[in-house]
N, C-alpha and C positions, 0 to 999 in steps of 0.2 A: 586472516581476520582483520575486519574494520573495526576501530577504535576510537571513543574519543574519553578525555581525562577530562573535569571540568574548563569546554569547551566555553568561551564565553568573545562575542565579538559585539562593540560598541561602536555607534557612526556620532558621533557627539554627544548629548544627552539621550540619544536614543540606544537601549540595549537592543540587541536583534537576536543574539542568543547569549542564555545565561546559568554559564555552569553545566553544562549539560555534556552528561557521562552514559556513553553509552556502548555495545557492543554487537557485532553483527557476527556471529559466528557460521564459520561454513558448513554446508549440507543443508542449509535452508532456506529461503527466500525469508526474508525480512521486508515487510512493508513500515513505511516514511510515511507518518500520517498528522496532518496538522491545516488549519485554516490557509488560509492566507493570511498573510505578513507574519506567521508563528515564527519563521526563521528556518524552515528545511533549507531553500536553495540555497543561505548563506551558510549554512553547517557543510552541505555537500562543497560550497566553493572550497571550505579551509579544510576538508577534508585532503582536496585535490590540489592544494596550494595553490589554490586560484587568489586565496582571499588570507590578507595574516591576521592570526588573532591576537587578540585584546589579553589574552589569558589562557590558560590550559594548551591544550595541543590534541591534534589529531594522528593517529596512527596508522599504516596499512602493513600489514604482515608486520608489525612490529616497529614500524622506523616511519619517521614523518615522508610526506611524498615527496620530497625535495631531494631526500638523502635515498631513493629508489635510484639505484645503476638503470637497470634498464625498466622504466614506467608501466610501461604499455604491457610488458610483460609479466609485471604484479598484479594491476588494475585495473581494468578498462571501463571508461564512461562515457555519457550520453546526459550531456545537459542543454546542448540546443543543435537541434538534428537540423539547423538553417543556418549554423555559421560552417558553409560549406562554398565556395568561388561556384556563381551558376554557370560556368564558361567551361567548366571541365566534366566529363565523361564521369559515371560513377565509379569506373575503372581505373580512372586516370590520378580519381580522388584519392582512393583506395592505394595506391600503386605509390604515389607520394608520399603518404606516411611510412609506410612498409621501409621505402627507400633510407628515409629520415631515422629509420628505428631500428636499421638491420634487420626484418621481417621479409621472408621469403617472399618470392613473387607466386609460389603456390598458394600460399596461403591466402595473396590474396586471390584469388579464382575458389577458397574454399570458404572465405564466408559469402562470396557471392552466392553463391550455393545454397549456401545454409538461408540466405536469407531471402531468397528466392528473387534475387536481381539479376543473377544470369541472361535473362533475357532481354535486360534493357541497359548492361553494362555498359554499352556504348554509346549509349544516350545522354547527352545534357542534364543535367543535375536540373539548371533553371528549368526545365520543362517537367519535374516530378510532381507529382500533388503528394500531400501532406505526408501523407502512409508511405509513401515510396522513399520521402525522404527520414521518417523513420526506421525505415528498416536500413537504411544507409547509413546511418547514424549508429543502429547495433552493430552493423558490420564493422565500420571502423573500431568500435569497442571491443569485440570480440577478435579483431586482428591479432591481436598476442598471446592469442589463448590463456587469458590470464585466468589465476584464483581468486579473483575478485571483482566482482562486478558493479559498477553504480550509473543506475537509468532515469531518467528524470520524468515520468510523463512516458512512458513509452508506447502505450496503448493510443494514444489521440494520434485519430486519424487514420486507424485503420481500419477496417471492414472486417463484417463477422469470421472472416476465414484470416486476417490478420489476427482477429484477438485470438483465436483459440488458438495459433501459430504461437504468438507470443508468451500464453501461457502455457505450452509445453514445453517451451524455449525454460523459461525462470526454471519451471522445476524438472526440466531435465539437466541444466546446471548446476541447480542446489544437490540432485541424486547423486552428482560427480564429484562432490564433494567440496565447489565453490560456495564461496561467499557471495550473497546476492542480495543486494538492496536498491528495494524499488521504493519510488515516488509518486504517489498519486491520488488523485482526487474520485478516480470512480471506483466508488465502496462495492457494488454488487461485483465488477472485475478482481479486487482485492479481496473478496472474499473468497473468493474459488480460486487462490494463485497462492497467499500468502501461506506461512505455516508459522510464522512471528510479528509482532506490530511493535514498533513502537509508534507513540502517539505523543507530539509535544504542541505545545500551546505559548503565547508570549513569547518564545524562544526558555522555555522551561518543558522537562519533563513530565508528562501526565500517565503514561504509561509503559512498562516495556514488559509485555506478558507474550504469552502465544494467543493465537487464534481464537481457539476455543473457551479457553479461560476469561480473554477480554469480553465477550460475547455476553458468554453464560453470565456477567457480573452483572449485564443491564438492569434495571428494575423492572424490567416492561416483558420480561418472559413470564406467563402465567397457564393455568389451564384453562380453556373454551369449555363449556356445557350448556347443550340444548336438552334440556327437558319439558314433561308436558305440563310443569306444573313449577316453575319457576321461583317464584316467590314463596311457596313453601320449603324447596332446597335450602333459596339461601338462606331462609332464616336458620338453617338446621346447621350449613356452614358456617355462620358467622361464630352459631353458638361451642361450635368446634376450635373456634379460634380462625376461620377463616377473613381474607380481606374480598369482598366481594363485590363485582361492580355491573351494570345491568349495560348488552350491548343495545346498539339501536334497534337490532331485530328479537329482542327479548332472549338473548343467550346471556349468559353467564360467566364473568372473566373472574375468575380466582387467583388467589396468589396466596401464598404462606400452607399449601395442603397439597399434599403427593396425589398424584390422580389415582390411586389405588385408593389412598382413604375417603379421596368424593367418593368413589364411587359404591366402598362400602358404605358409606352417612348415606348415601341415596336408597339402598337398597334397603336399608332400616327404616325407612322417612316411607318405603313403599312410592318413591316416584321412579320414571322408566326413566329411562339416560337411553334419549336417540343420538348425542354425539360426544366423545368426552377426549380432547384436544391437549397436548403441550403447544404453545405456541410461543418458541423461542425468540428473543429480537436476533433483528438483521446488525451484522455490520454498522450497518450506516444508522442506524438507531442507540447503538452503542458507542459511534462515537461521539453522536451528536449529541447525548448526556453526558461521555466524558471531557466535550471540548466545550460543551456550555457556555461556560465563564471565559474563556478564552476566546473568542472569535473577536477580530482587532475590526472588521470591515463588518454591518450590521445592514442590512436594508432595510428600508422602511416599508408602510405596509401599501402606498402608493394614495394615501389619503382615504383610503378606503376604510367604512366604519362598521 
C-alpha cells in the first residue's frame, strides 16, 4: 500500500502540496489527477524520497522509501522514461540496474518480454522514439516485480496498440493484487484503465472516490428527449418539477426526473417520445467541474471576441 499522512512540501512562500492524505490500496489502479502545477510530480518525488518534506510523511508497504532494504523490490517507478545514458543498449540499461539491485539477469530478458523490446534489446537507447523509451522506462520499474507501482505519464507516446498494451498492463497488475497508481492527463485513456481517482488541486485534495461515483457526481448528466411536440413536454416537465433546457436541434435536456417518469408525463401529455436518452458526463467533464477553481496556469482566449 501507498501512503501519504498530511503530506505537505513548501519551496519558500510557495506551498506545492498541502496536507495531503491519501491512500492507494492494492488490487486496483488508482488514477493522479490534477492540473498543472496542482503538485502531483512533487507528492510522487517524496513519495519516492526523491524530494524531503516540509511536513507529514509518505509511506510504502508501511515504511518511508528510505528505510525500504531492498527498493526496487517494494516499488517500481517511472517518472522520466529520458533520464536513461543514450550510449547504452536497452539491455545493457536493464542489466545495470539488475546488477546494482541484486536482480536476476533472467529477469532481466522477462520484462523485455513483457514489454515488447526484445527485438530491439540491442539497440541504442538514443535512437528510441518516445514510446520505446516508455516502455523501457516500465521495464525498469517492473524489474523487481514489485507490489507497488508508480508511472508518471505513461501512455505519451505510444501508438494505439501501445495504449491498449498499457492498459492491460495497469489492470492486469491491479488483478494481482498490486498497488498501482497512475499519472495523467488524458481523461478518455483514464477512463477505461482507472477503477479509483484521486484528484487534487493547489496541492490540496479535491477528491478521492472511485470511478463511477466521481462521474455520476457531475451536474451535467441528464436525460435527452426528442419529441414531436417539444414545447408542450416541457411545460408538463417543468411542472413535475423538472429542470429543462431546449438543445440546438429542439431536443430536450432534463435533469431532476428518472427517464421512466418523462416518459410517463409524456404519455399523459399524449406527445410521442422518438428518442428518450441518459446522457451521463465524461471523465474529463467531471473533472473539469471538480478542478474549476483550481487550475494555477489559465489561457487566454487569444484576443478573440
Amino acid at each position: 500500500m501507498i501512503e501519504t499522512h498530511e503530506l505537505t512540501k513548501r519551496y519558500g512562500s510557495t506551498t506545492a502540496v498541502d496536507r495531503l492524505s491519501l491512500v492507494v490500496k492494492p488490487g486496483r489502479v488508482t488514477g493522479f489527477l490534477g492540473p498543472n502545477g496542482s503538485g502531483k510530480s512533487t507528492t510522487l518525488r517524496m513519495i519516492l524520497g526523491l524530494a524531503h518534506p516540509t511536513g507529514g510523511h509518505a509511506l510504502v508497504g508501511g515504511r518511508p522509501y528510505s528505510e525500504l532494504r531492498r527498493p526496487l523490490h517494494e516499488v517500481g517507478a517511472m517518472l522520466d522514461p529520458g533520464a536513461v545514458h543514450p550510449g547504452r543498449t536497452a539491455r545493457d540499461h536493464l542489466r545495470s540496474i539488475a546488477l546494482t539491485t541484486g536482480i536476476s539477469a533472467a529477469r532481466v530478458g522477462a520484462v523485455l518480454e513483457l514489454t515488447g523490446l526484445t527485438p530491439v534489446a540491442r539497440r541504442r537507447v538514443g535512437g528510441f522514439s518516445l514510446g520505446m523509451r516508455q516502455r523501457l522506462g516500465i521495464a525498469a520499474a517492473l524489474l523487481g516485480d514489485p507490489p507497488a507501482v508508480i508511472l508518471d505519464e505513461p501512455v505519451n507516446g505510444l501508438d494505439p496498440e501501445g495504449i491498449q498494451w498499457i492498459r492491460n498492463l495497469l489492470r492486469g497488475m491491479a488483478a494481482e493484487g498490486r498497488a498501482v497508481l497512475v499519472s495523467s492527463h488524458l481523461m478518455t485513456e483514464m477512463e477505461q484503465t482507472a477503477d479509483h481517482l484521486i484528484v487534487i488541486g493547489r496541492g490540496r485534495l479535491i477528491a478521492d472516490t472511485g470511478m463511477a461515483e466521481f462521474v455520476r457526481g457531475a451536474s451535467r448528466t441528464d436525460v435527452l428527449v426528442r419529441v414531436d411536440d417539444p414545447g408542450r413536454l416541457a411545460s408538463v416537465l417543468v411542472g413535475a418539477g423538472g429542470d429543462v433546457a431546449s438543445e440546438a436541434d429542439g431536443a430536450l435536456a432534463v435533469r431532476g426526473l428518472a427517464p421512466r417518469r418523462i416518459g410517463d408525463l409524456a404519455a399523459r401529455a399524449d406527445v410521442a417520445v422518438h428518442e428518450l436518452a441518459v446522457r451521463r458526463a465524461t471523465l474529463e467533464q467531471a473533472y473539469f467541474e471538480a478542478t474549476e477553481n483550481a487550475v494555477e496556469y489559465r489561457a487566454g482566449d487569444g484576443g478573440r471576441r
